[in-house]
N, C-alpha and C positions, 0 to 999 in steps of 0.2 A: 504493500500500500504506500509505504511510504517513497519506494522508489519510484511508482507511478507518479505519487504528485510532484516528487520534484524533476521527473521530464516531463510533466506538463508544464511546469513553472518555467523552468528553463525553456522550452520551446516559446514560452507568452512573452519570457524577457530577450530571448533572439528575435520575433516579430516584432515585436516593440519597439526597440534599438533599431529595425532595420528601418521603419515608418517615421524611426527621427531622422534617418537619414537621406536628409532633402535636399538641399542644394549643395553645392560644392564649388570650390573657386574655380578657373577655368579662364581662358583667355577668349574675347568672342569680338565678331565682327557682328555691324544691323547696318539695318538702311531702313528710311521712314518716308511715310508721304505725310505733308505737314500743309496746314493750311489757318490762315488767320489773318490781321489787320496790320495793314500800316501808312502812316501817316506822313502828308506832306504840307509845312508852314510854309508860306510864302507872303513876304513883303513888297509890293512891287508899287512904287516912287508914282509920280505921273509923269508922263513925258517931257510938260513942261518947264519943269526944272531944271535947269541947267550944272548943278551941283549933285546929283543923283543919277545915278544906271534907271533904265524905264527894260522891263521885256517886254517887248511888243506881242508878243504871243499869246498874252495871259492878260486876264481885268487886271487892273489897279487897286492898289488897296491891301489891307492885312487880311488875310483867311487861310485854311486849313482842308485840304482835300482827303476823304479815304477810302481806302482802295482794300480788296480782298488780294492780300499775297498767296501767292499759292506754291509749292518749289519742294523738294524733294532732299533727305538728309544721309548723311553716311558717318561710321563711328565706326573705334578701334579701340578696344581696351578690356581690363580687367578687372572681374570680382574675386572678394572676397570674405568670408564670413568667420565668425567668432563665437565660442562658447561652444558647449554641447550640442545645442540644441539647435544649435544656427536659426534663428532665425532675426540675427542683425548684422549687415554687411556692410559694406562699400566698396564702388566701383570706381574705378578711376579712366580715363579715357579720351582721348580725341574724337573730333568732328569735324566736319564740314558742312552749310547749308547753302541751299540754293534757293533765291525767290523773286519770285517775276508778277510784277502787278501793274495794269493799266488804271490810271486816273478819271481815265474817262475825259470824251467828249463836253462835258456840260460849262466847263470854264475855259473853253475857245472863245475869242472873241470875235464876235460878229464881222464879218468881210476881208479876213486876213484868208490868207494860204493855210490849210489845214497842218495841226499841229499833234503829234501822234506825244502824249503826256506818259510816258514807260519810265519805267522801273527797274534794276536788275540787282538782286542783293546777295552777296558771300558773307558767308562767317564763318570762322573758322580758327577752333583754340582747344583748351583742355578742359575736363570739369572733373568733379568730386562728389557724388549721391551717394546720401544714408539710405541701405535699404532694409524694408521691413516684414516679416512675413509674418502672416496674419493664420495661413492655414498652409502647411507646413508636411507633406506628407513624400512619398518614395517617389512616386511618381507626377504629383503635382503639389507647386505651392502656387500662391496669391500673396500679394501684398502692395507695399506704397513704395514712392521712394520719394525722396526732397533732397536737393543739392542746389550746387551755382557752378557757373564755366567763367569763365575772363576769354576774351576773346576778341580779335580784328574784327574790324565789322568794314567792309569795303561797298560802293557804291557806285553802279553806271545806269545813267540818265541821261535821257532823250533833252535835255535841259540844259547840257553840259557844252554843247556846240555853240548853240545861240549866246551861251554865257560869254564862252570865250572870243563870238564876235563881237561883241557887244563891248569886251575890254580891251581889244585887240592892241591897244596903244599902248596899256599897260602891261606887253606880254612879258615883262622881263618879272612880273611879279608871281608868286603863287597863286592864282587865282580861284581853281578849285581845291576843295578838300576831300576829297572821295574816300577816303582810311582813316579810319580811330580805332581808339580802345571800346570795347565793348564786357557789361558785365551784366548777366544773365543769372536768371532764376528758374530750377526744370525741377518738376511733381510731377505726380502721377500716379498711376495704378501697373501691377506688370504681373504678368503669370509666366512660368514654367512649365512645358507640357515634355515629357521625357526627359534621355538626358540633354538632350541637344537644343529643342525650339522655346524659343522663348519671347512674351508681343508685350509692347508699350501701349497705355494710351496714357499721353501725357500733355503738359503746355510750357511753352518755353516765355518766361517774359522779359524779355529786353528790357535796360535804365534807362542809355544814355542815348542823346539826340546827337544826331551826326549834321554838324555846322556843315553844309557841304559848298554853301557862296554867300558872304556877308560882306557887300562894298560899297559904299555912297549910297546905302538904304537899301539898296537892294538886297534881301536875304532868301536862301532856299534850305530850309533845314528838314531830314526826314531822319524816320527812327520806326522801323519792326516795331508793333505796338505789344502784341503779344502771336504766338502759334501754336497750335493745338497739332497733335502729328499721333500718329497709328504707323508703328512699327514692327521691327521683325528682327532677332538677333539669333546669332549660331553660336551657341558653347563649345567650344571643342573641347 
């Protein structure tokens, strides 16, 4: 009798222990499709000033256009977890994003030559997520994650041309600013399904405004507002 319960016992603490054993570190590549808002300020002088930049392309006046980014992302890096029972990590890792939004038609101004108002955005740095599992088992866990990236944030616009004719006298100056620094905040939700597949749904939110033309009034400043992205990762 007694030998029975203790290989039943031991049989419940080898199942056991095996169903603790949930995730494990692992190096992995993903790619995501991401989609979300971003915003362009523009200040633009009136013609007849003679001390201020005018774009002819665009109304006059202080306003804010926004546009649906839309753009696809890529990552390189690794987890890793802590404790028995693993279920608190961190990932460490590179990226890169891609994002392409039209402004739309609606702030052309009447009788000019048609003016195509685009977008093109890179980002691309390192980040750091805490991650956390909620249900924790061999074969699948669930959980959160919360971290921040620092990162280039680069910039090309359909904007950029006309700007630079527009200073042309003053080409020996910097004119545009199309790169900065960027610092980012990424949550989310993430499962694991085997040992291998592993899906994001998460949102990335961007800080900082990217000055990209500020000269004799005239200003164009834009910034990734936030992105929401559905991805896919490989553990190996």
């Amino acid at each position: 009798m007694n030998r029975r319960l203790y290989a039943f016992l031991s049989s419940a603490m080898v199942f056991g222990a095996t169903g603790l054993q949930a995730e494990r570190n692992a190096w992995y590549v993903g790619a995501s499709y991401e989609v979300g808002q971003v915003g362009q300020t523009v200040n633009n002088p009136k013609p007849d000033d003679p001390d201020t930049y005018n774009f002819p392309l665009l109304p006059t006046g202080h306003y804010s256009n926004l546009a649906v980014m839309q753009g696809l992302g890529i990552s390189v890096g690794y987890k890793q977890f802590f404790g028995k029972k693993k279920w608190f990590g961190l990932r460490y890792y590179g990226f890169m994003d891609y994002g392409h939004a039209v402004f739309g038609a609606n702030e052309l101004v009447p009788g000019t030559r048609p003016f195509a108002n685009l977008t093109d955005m890179f980002t691309y740095g390192g980040g750091i997520d805490t991650l956390y599992d909620v249900i924790n088992k061999k074969d699948v866990t669930f959980g959160f994650f919360l971290g921040a990236a620092i990162a280039g944030n680069s910039w090309g616009n359909t904007t950029g041309g006309t700007l630079l004719g527009i200073t042309y006298p003053a080409k020996s100056e910097q004119v545009l600013d199309p790169a900065m620094f960027q610092f980012l905040f990424n949550l989310g939700m993430r499962t694991t399904i085997g040992k291998h597949q592993e899906f994001d749904f998460g949102i990335k939110i961007p800080t900082i405004n990217d000055y990209y033309f500020n000269k004799k009034a005239l200003a164009f400043t834009y910034r990734r507002q936030y992105s929401l992205y559905v991805g896919y990762r490989y553990n190996f």
